[in-house]
TIMI-2910 file (N, C-alpha, C, CB; in pm, 1 decimal, decimal comma, always signed):
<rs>
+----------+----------+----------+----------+----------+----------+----------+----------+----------+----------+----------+----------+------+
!      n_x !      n_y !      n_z !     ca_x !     ca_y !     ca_z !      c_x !      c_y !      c_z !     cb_x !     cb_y !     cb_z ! resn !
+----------+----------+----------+----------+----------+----------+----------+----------+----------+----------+----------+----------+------+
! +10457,4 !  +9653,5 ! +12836,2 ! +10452,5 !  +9787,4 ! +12781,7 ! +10493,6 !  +9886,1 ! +12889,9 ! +10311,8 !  +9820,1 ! +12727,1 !  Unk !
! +10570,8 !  +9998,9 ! +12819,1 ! +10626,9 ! +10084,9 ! +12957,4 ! +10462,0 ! +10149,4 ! +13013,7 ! +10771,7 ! +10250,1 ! +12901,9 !  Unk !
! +10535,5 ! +10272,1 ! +13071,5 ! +10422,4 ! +10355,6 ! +13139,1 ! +10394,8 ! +10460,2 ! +13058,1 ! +10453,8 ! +10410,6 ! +13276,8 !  Unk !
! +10359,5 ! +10450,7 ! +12919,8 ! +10342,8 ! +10583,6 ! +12826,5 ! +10173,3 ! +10597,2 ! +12838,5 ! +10408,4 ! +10558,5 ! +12637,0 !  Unk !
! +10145,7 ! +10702,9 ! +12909,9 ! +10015,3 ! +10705,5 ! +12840,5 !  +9950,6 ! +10702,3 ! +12664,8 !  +9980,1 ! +10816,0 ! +12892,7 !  Unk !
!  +9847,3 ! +10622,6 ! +12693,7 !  +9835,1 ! +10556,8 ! +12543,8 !  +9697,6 ! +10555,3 ! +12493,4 !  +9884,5 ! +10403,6 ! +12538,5 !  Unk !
!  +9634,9 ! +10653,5 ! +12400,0 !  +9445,8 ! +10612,7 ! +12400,8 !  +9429,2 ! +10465,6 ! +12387,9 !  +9343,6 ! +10683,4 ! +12250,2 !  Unk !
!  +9320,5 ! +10453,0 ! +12404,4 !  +9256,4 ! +10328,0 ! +12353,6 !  +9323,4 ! +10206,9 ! +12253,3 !  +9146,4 ! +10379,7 ! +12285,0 !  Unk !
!  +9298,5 ! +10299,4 ! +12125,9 !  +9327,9 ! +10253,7 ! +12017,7 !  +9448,9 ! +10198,0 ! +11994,7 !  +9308,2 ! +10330,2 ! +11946,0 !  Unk !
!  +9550,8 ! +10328,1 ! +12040,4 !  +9681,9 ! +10271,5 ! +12046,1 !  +9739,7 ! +10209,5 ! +12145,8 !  +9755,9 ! +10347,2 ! +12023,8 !  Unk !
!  +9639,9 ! +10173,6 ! +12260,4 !  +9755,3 ! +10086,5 ! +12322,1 !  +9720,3 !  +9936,6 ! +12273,4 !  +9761,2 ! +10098,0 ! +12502,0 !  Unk !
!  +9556,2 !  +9900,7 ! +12173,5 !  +9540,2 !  +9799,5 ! +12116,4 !  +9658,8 !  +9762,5 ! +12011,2 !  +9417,3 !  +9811,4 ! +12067,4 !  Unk !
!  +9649,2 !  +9860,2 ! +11984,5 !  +9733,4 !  +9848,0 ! +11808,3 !  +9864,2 !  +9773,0 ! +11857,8 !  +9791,1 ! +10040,1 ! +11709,0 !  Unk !
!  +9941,3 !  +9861,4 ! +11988,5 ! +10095,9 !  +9839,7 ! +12081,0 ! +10079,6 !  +9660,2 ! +12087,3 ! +10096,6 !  +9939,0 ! +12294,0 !  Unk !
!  +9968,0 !  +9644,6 ! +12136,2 !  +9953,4 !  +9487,2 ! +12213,8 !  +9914,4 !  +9390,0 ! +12089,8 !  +9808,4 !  +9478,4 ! +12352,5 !  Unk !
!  +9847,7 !  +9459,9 ! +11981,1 !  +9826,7 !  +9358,6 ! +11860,4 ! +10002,3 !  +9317,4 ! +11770,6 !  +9695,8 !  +9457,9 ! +11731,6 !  Unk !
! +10068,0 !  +9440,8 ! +11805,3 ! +10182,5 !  +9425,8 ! +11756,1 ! +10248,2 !  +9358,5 ! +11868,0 ! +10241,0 !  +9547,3 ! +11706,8 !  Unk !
! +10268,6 !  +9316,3 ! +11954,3 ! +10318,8 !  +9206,4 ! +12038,7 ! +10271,8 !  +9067,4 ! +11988,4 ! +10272,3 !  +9227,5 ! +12184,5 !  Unk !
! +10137,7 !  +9080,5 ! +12023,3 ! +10067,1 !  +8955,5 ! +12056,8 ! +10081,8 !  +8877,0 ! +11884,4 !  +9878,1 !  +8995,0 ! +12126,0 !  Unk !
! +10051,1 !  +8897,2 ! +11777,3 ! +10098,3 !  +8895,2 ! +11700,9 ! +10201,9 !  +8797,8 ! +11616,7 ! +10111,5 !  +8969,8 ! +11728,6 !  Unk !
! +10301,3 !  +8881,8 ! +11636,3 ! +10441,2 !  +8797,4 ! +11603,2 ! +10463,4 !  +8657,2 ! +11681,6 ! +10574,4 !  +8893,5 ! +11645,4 !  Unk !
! +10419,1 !  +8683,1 ! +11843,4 ! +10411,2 !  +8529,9 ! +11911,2 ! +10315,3 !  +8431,4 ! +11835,6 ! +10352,0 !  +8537,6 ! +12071,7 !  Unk !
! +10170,8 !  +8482,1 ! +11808,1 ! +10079,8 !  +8339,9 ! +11760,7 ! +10145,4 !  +8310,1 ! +11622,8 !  +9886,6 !  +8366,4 ! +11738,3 !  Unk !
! +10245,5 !  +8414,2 ! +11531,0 ! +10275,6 !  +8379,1 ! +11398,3 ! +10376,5 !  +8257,3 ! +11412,6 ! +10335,2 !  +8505,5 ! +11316,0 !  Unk !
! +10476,6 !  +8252,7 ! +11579,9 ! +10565,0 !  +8199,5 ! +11594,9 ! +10544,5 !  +8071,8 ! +11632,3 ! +10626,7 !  +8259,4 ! +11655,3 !  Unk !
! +10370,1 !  +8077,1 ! +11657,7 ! +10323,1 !  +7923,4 ! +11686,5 ! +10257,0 !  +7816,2 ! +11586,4 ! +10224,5 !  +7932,5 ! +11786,8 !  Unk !
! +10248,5 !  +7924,5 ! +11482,0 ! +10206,5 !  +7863,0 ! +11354,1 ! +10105,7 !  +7907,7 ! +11299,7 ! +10184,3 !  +7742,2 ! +11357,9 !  Unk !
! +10034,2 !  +8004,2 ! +11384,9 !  +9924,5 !  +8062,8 ! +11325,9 !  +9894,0 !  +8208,1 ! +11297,3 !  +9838,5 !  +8025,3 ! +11390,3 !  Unk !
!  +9920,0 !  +8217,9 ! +11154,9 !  +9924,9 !  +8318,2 ! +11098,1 !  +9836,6 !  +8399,8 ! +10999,1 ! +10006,3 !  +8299,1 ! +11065,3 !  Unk !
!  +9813,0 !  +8469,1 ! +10943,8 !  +9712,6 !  +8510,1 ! +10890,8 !  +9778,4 !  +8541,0 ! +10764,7 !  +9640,5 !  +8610,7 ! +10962,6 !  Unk !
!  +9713,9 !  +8511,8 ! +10642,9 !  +9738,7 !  +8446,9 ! +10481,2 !  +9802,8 !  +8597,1 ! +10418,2 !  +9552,6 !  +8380,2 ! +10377,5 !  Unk !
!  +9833,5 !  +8578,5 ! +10353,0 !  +9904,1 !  +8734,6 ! +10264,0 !  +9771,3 !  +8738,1 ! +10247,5 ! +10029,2 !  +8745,8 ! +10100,2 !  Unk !
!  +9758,2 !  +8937,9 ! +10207,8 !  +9624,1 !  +8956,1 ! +10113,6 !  +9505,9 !  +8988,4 ! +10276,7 !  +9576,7 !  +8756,7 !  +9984,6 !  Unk !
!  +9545,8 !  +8947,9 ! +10393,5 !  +9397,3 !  +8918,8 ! +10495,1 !  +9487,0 !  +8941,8 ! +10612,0 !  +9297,9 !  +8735,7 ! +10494,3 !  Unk !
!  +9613,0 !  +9042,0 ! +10599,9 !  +9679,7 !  +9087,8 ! +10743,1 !  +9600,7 !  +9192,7 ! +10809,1 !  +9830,3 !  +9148,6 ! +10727,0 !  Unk !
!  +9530,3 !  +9304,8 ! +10712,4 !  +9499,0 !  +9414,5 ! +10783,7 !  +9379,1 !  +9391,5 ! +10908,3 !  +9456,9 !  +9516,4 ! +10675,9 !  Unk !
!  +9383,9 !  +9449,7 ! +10997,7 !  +9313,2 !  +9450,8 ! +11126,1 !  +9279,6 !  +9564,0 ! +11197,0 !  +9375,4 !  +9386,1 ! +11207,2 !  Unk !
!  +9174,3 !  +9627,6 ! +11147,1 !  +9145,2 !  +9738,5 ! +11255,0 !  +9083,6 !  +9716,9 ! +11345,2 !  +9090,1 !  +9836,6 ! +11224,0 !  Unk !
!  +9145,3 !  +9773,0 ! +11469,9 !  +9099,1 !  +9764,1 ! +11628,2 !  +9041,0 !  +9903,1 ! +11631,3 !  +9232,8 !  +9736,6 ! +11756,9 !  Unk !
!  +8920,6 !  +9867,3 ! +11747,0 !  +8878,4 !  +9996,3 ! +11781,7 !  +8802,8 !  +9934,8 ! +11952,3 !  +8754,7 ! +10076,1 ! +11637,3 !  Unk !
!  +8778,1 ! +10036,8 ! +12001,8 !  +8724,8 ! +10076,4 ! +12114,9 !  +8553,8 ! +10090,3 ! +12098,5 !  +8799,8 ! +10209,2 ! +12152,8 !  Unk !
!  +8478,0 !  +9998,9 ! +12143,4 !  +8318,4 !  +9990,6 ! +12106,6 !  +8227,3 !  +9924,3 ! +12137,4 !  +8292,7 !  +9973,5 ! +12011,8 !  Unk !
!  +8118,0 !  +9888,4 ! +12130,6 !  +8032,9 !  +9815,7 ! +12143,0 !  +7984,6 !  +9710,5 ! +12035,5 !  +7957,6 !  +9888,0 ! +12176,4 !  Unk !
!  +7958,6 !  +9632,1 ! +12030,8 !  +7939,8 !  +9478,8 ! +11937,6 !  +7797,9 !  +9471,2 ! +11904,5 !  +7980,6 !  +9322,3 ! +12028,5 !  Unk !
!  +7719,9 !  +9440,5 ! +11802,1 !  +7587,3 !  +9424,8 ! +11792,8 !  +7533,7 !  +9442,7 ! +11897,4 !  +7549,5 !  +9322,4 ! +11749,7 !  Unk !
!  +7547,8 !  +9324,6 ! +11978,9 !  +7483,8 !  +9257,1 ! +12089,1 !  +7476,6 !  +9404,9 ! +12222,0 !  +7598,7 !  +9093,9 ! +12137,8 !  Unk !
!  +7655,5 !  +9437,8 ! +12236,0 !  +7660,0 !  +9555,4 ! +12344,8 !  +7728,5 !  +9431,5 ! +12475,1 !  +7457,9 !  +9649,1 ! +12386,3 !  Unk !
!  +7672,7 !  +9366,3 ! +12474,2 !  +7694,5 !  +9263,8 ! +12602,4 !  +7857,2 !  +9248,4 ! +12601,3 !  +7606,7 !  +9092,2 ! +12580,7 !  Unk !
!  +7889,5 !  +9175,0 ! +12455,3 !  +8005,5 !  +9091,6 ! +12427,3 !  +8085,9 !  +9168,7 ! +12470,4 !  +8036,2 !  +9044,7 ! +12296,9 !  Unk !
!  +8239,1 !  +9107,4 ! +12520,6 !  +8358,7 !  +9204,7 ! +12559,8 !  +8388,1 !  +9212,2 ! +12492,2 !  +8450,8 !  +9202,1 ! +12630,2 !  Unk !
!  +8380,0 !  +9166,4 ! +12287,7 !  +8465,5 !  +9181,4 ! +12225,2 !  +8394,9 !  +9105,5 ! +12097,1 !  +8591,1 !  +9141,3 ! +12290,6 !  Unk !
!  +8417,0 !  +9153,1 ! +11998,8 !  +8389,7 !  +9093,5 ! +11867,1 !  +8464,8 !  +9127,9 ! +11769,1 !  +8273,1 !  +9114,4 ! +11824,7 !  Unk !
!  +8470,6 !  +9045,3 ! +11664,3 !  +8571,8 !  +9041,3 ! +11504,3 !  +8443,6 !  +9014,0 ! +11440,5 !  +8722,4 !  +8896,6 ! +11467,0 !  Unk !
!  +8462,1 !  +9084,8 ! +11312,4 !  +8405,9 !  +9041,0 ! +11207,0 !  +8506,6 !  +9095,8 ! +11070,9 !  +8251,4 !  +9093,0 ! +11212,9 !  Unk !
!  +8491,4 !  +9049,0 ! +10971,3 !  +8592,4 !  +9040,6 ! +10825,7 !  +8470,0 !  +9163,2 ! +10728,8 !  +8607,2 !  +8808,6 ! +10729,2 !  Unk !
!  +8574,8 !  +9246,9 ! +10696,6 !  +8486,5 !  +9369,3 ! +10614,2 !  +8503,5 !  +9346,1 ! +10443,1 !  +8560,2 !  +9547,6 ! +10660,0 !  Unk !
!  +8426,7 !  +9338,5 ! +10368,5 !  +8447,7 !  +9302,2 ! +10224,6 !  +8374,0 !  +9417,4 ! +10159,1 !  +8389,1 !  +9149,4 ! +10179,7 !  Unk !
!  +8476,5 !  +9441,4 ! +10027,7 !  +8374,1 !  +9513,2 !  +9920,3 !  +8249,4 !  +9494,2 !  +9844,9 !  +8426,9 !  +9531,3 !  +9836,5 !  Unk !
!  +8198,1 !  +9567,3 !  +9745,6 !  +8094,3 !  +9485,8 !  +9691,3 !  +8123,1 !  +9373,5 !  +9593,5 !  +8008,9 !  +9568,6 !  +9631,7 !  Unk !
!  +8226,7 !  +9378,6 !  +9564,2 !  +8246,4 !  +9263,4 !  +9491,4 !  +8293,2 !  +9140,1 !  +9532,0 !  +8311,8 !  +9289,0 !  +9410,9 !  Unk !
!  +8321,8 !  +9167,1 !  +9704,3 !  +8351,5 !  +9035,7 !  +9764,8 !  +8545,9 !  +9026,2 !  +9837,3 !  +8315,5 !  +8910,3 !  +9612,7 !  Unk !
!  +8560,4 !  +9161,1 !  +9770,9 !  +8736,3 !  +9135,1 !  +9792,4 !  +8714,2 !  +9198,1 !  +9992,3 !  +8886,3 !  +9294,1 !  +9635,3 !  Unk !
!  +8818,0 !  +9079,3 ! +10012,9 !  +8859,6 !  +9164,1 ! +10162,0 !  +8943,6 !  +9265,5 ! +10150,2 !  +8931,9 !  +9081,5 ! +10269,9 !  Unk !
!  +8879,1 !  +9363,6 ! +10239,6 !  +8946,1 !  +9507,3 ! +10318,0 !  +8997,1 !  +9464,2 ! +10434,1 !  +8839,7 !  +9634,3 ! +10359,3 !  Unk !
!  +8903,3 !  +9418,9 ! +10526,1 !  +9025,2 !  +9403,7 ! +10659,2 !  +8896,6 !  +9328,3 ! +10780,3 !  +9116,3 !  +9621,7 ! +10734,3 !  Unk !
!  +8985,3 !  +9323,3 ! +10823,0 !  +8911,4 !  +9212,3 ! +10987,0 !  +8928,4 !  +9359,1 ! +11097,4 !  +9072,0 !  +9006,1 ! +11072,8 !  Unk !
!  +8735,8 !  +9349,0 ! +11177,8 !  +8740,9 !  +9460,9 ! +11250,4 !  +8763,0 !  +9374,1 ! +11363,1 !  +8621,6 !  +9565,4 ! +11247,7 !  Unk !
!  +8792,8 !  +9450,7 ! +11454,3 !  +8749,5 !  +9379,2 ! +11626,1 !  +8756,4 !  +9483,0 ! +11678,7 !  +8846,7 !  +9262,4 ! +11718,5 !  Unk !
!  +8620,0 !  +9490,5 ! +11755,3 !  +8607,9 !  +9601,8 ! +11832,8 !  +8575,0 !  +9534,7 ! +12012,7 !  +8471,8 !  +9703,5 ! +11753,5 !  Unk !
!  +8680,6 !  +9599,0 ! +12108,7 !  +8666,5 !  +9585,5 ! +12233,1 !  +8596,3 !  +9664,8 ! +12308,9 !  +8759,9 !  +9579,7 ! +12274,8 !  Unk !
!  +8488,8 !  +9603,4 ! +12424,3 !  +8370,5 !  +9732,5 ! +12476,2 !  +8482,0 !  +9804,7 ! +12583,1 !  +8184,4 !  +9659,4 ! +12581,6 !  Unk !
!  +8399,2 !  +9915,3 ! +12530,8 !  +8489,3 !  +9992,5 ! +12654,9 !  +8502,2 !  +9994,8 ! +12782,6 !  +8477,7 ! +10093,0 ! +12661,0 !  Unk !
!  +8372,5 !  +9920,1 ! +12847,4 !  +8344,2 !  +9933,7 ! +12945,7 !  +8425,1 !  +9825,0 ! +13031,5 !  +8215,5 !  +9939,6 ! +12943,7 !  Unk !
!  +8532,7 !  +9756,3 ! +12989,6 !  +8578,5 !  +9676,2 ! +13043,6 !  +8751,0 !  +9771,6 ! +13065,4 !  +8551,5 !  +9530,7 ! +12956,6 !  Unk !
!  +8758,2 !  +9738,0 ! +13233,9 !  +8873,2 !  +9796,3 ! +13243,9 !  +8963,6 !  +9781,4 ! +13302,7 !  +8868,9 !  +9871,6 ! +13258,5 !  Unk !
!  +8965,2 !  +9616,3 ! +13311,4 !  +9051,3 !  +9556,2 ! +13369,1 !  +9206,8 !  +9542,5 ! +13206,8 !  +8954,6 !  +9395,6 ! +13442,1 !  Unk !
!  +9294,3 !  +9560,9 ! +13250,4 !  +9421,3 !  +9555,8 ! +13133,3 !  +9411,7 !  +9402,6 ! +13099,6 !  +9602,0 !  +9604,3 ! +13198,8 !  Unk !
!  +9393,7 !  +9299,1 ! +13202,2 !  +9440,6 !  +9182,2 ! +13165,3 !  +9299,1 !  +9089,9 ! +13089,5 !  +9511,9 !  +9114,6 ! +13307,0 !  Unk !
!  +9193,4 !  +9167,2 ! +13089,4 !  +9068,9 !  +9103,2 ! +13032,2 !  +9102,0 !  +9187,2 ! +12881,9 !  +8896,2 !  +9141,5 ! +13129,6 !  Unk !
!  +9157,1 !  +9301,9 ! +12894,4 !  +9121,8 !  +9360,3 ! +12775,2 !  +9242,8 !  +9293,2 ! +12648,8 !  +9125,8 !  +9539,7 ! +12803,1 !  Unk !
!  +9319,2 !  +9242,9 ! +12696,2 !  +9455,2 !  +9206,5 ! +12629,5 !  +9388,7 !  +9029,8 ! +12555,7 !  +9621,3 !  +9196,9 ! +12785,7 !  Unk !
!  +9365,6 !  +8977,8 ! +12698,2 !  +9287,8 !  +8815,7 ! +12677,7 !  +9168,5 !  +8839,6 ! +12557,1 !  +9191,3 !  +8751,2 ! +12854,8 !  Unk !
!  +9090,0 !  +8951,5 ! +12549,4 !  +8993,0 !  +8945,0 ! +12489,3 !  +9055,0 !  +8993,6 ! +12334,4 !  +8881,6 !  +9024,2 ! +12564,1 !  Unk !
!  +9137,0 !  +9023,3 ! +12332,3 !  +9193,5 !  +9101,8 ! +12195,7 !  +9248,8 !  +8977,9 ! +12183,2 !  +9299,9 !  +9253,3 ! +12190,8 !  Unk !
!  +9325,6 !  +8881,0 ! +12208,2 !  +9385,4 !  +8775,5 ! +12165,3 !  +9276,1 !  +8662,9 ! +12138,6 !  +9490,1 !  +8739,7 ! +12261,8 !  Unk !
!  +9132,4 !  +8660,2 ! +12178,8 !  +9037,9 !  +8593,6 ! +12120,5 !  +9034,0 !  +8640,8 ! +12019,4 !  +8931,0 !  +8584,6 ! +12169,6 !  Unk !
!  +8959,8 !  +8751,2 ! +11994,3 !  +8934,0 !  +8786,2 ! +11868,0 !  +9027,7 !  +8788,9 ! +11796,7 !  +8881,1 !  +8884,3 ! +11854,3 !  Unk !
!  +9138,8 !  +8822,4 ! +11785,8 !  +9284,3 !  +8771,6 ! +11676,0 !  +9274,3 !  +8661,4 ! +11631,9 !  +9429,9 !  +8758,5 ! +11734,0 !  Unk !
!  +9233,3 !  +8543,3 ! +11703,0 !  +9221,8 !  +8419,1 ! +11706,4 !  +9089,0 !  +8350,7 ! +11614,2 !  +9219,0 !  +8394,5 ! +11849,6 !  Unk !
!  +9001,2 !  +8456,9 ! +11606,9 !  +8878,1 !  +8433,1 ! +11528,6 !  +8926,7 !  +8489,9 ! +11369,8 !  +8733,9 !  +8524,8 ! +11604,0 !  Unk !
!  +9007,6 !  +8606,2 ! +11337,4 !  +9084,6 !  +8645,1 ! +11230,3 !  +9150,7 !  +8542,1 ! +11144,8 !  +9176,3 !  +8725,7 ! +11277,0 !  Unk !
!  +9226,1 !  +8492,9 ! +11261,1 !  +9332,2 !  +8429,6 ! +11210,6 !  +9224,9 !  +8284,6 ! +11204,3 !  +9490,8 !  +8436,7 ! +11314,6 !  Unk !
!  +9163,9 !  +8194,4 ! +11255,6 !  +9071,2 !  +8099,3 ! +11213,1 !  +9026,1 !  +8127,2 ! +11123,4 !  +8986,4 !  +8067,4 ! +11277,5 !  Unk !
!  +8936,7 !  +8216,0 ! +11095,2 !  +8810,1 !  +8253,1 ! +10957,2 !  +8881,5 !  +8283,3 ! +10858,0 !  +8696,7 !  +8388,4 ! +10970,1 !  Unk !
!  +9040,4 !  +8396,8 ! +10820,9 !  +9137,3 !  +8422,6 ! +10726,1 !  +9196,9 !  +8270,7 ! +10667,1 !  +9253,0 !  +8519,1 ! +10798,8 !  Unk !
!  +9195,7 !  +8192,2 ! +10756,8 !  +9246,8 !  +8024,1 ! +10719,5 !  +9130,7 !  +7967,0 ! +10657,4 !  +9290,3 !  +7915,7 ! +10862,6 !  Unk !
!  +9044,4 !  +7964,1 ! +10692,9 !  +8938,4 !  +7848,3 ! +10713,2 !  +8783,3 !  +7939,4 ! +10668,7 !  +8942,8 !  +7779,0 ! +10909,7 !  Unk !
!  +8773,8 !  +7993,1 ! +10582,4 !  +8636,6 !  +8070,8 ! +10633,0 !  +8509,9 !  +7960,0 ! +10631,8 !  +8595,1 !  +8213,1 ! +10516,6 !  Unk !
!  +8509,8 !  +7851,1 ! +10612,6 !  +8407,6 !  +7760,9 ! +10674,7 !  +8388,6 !  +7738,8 ! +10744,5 !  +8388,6 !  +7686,9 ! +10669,1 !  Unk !
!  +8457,1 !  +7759,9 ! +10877,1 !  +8466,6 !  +7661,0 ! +11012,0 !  +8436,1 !  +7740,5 ! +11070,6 !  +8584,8 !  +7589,1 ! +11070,1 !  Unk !
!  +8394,7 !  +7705,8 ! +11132,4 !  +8236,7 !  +7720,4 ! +11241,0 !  +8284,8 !  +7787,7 ! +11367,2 !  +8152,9 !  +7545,7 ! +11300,5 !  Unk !
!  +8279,1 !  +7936,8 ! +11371,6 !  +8304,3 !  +7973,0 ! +11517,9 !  +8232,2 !  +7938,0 ! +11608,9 !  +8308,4 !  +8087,3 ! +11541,7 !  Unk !
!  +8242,9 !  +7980,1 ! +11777,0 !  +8175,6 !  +7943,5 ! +11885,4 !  +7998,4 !  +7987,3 ! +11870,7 !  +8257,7 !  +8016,6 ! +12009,9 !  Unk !
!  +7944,1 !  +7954,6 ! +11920,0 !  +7785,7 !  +8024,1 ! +11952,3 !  +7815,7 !  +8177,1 ! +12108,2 !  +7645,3 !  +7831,4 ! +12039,7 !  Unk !
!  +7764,3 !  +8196,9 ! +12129,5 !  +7745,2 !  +8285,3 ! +12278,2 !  +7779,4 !  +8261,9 ! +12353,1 !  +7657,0 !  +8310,2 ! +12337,2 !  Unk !
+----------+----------+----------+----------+----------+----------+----------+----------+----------+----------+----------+----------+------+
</rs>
């Protein structure tokens, strides 16, 4: 990415749109109907985690979109990029598979 200054949000959004098209190019992609992904800048239940996804549904069960929110307090570029490509990775697992069993802590 050049040198544009960029908030938060959007320099997630910049790097989700990179990162992205490569894991689609490896085979793992996320289903029509379960692309949308809002990123944000935040804290996770816990507060600890560098990073969490979770899948947002209506009341009737239809998906809206997969959140992942990265803590802010992390400010290294290359943890924050690694940690956004986990959680993509939990999207794109649970959007495939919603049975299978993510990690524990």
């Amino acid at each position: 990415m050049s040198n544009i200054n960029l908030n938060r949000e959007a320099y997630l959004e910049k790097a989700k749109d990179i990162v992205l098209p490569i894991l689609e190019g490896k085979g793992f992609k996320l289903p029509e109907g379960k692309k949308d992904i809002a990123l944000s800048v935040g804290f996770s239940r816990s507060r600890k985690a560098v990073g969490s996804w979770n899948a947002n549904y209506d009341k009737e069960g239809k998906f809206i979109d997969h959140q992942i929110f990265i803590n802010p307090t992390i400010d290294d570029s290359i943890e924050v990029i690694d940690t956004l490509i986990h959680e993509l990775c939990h999207a794109i697992q649970m959007a495939n598979n919603p049975t299978a069993k993510c990690h524990g802590k």
